[in-house]
C-alpha positions as CSV (number, residue, x, y, z in Angstrom):
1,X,-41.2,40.3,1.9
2,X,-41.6,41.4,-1.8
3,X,-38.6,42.8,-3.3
4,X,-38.8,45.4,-6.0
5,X,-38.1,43.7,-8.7
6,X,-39.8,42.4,-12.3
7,X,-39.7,38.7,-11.4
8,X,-36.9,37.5,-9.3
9,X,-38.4,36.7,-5.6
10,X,-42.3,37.7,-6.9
11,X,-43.1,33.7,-6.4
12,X,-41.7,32.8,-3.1
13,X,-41.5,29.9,-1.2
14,X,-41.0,30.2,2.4
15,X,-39.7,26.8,4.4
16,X,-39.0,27.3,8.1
17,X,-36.6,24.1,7.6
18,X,-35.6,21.9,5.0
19,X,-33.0,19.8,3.6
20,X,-31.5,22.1,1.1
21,X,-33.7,25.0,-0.8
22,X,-31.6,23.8,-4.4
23,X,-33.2,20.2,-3.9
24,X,-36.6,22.0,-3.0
25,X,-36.4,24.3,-5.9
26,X,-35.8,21.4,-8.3
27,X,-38.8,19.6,-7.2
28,X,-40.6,22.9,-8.0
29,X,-39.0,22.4,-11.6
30,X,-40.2,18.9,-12.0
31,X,-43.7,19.8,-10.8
32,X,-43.8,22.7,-13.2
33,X,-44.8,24.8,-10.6
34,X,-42.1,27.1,-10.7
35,X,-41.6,30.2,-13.3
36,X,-38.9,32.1,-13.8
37,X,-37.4,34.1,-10.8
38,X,-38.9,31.5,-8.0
39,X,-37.1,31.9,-4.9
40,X,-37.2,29.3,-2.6
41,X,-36.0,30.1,1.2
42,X,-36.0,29.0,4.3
43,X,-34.6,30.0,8.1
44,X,-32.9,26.3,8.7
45,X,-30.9,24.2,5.9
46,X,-30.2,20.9,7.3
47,X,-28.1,19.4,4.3
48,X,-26.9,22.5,2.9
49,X,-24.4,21.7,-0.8
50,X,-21.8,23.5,-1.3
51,X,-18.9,23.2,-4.3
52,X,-17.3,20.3,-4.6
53,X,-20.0,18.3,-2.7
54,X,-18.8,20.4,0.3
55,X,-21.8,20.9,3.2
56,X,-22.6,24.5,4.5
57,X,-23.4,24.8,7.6
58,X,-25.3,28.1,9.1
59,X,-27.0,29.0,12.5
60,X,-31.1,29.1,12.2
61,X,-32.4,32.4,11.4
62,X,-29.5,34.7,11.3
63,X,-28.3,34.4,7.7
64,X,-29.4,34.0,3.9
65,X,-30.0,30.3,2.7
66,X,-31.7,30.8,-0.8
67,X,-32.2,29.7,-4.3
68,X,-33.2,31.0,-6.9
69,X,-34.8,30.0,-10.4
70,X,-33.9,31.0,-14.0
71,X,-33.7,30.4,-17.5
72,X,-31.3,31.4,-19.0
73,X,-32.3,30.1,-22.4
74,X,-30.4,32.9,-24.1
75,X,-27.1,31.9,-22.8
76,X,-25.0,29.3,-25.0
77,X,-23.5,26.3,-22.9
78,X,-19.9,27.8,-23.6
79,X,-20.5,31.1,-22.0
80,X,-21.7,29.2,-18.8
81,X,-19.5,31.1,-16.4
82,X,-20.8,34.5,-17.2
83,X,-23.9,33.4,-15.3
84,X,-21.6,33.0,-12.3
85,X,-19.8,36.1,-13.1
86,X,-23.4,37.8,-12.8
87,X,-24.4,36.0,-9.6
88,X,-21.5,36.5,-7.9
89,X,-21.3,40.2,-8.6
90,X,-25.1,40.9,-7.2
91,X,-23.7,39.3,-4.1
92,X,-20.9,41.6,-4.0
93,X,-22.7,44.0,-4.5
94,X,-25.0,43.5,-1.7
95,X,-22.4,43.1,0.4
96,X,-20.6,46.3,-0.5
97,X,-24.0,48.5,0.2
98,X,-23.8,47.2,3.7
99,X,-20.6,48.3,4.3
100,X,-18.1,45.2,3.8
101,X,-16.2,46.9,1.2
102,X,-13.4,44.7,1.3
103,X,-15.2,42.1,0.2
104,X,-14.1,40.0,-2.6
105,X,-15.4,37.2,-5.0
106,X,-13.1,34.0,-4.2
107,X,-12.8,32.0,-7.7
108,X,-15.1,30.3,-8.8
109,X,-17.8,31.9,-6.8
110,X,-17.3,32.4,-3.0
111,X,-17.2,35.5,-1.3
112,X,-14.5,36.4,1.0
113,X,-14.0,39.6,3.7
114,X,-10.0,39.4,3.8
115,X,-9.6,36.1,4.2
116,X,-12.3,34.8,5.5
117,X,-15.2,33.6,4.2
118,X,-18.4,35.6,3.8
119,X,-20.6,33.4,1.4
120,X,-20.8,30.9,-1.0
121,X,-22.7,30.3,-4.4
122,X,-23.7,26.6,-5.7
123,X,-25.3,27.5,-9.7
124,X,-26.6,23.9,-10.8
125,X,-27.6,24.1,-14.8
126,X,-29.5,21.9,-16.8
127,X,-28.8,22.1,-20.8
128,X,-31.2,21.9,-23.5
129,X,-29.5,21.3,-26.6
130,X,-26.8,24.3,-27.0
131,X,-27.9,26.3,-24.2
132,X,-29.1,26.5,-21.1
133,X,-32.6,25.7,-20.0
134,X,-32.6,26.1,-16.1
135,X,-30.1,27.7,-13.5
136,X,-30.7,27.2,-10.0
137,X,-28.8,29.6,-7.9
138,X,-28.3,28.5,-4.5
139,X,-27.0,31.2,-2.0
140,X,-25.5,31.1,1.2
141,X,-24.4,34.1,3.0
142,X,-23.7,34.8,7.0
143,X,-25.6,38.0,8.2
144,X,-25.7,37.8,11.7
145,X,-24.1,34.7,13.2
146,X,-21.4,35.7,15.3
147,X,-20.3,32.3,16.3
148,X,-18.3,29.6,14.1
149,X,-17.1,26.4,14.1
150,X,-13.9,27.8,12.2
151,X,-12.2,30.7,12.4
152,X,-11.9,30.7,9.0
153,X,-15.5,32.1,8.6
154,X,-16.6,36.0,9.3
155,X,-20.3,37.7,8.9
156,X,-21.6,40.6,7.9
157,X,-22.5,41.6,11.0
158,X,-19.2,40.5,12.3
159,X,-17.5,42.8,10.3
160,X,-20.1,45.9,10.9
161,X,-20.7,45.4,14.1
162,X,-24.6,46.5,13.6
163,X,-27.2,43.6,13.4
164,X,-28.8,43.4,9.8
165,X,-32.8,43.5,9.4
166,X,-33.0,39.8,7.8
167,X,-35.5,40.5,5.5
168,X,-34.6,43.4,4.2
169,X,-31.6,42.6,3.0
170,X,-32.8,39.2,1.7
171,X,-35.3,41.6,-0.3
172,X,-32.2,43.9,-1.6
173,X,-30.6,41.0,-3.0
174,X,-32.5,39.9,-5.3
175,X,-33.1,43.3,-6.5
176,X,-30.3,42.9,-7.1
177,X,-29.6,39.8,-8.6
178,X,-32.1,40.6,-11.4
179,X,-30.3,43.8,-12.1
180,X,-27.2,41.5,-12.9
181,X,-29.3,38.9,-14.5
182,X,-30.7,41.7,-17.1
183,X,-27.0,42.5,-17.6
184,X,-26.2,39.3,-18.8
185,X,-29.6,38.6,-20.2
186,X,-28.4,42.4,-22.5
187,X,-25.4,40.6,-23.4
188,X,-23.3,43.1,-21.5
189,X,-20.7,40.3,-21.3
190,X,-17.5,42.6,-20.9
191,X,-18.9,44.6,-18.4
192,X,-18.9,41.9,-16.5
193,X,-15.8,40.1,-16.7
194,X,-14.4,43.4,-16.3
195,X,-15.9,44.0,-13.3
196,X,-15.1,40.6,-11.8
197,X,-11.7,40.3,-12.8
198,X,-11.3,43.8,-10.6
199,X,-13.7,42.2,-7.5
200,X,-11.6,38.5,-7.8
201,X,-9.7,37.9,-5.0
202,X,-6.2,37.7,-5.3
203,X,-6.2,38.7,-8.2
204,X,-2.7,40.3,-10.1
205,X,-0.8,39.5,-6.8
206,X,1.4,37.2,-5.6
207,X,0.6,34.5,-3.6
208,X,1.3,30.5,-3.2
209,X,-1.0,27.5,-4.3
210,X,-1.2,23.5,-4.4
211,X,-0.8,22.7,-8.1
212,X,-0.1,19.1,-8.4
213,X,0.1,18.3,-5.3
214,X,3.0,20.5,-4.5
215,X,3.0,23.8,-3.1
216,X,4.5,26.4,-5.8
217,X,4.0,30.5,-6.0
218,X,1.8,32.4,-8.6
219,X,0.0,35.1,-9.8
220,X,-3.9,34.9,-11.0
221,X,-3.9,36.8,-14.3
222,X,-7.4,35.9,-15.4
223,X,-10.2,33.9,-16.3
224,X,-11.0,32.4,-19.2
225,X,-14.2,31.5,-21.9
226,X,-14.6,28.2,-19.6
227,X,-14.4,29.6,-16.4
228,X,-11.1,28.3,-15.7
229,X,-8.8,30.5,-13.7
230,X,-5.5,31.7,-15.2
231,X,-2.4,31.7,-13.2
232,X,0.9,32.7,-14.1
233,X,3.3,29.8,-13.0
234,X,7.1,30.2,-13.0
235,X,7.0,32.3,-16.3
236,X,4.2,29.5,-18.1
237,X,0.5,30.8,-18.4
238,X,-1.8,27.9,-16.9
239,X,-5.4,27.4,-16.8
240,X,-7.0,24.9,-14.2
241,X,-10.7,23.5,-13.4
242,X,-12.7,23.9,-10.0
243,X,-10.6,20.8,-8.8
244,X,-7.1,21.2,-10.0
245,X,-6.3,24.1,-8.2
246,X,-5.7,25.1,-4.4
247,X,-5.3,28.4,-2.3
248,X,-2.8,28.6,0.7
249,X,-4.8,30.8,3.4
């Protein structure tokens, strides 16, 4: 499998099984044995990390466990969240050429089919001085398991009711990853808030949260230079963290 592509996925590590391919693909880092656009994936994740120090869980050999390597040197520590923005997006993407064109990025960076959930993205940065050094994009994403311990979970293959060719569609995403890496890496910064804002789901409609600890009704109105989601609460504009915030599905 080599995808078409400058550098993302032209050094790739293959593990049948391991713990998690982000832990793998910061040993690589340490090792200095990675450059940029090292992808790191593997058929079984056993400790999989989601957000929030969440697990995710996937079947063996039916879906995308992946991460990816970058260095995004250009990008100053403030403007962090664009890098999601981008990531998130390729996914999307992805998941719109195969024919789930409902899908939706969840804030911060999960992908959603309606209300269920597609995918997930775990981005973990390290800084040098003002801006970043390394980004390791971890990706999960459910191709062809059909079977879930929730029923809060959906596939693509559930929702297209074809079976996808695994590695071609591993292949297509990073192509296009790094199309939405070179967008950010162009500074097109606009473009893609733009284009999130209009693929967040949820977003400009109505719909209840936990805030607080209580349940209360709101709209999602944006995002802002930190990444923090805007939602319009009983007439006051209010910005919350990763942690501060809950939907009601």
């Amino acid at each position: 499998m080599l995808p078409n592509t400058l550098f993302v996925g032209q050094q790739l590590y293959y593990l049948p099984v391991c713990e998690s391919t982000n832990s793998e693909a910061q040993q690589l880092l340490i090792k200095n044995k990675a450059t940029e656009g090292c992808t790191v994936l593997t058929s079984e994740q056993t400790k999989g990390r989601g957000q929030r120090g969440n697990t995710w869980e996937a079947e063996p050999g039916k879906n995308i466990t992946l991460s990816v390597i970058l260095s995004p040197v250009f990008l100053p520590v403030r403007q962090q969240f664009y890098l999601n923005m981008a990531v998130s997006l390729a996914v999307l993407d992805l998941l719109h050429e195969y024919g789930a064109t409902a899908a939706r990025v969840k804030w911060p960076n999960d992908l959603y089919f309606k209300d269920k959930k597609l995918g997930g993205i775990l981005i973990e940065n390290s800084i040098n001085s003002h801006t970043l050094q390394h980004s390791i994009i971890g990706i999960g994403l459910n191709i062809n398991q059909l079977n879930f311990d929730v029923d809060t979970a959906t596939s693509l293959s559930a929702i297209t009711g074809t079976t996808i060719h695994l590695e071609e569609v591993t292949s297509r995403l990073l192509e296009l990853l790094e199309k939405r890496y070179l967008e950010l890496r162009n500074a097109r910064h606009a473009k893609l808030k733009y284009e999130y804002l209009q693929a967040l789901y949820r977003y400009q409609e109505v719909h209840q949260f936990i805030v607080d600890g209580k349940r209360t009704e709101g709209c999602i109105v944006g995002v802002d230079e930190d990444g923090r989601l805007g939602v319009q609460l009983d007439g006051e504009l209010r910005f919350f963290g990763f942690k501060e915030i809950t939907y009601i599905i």
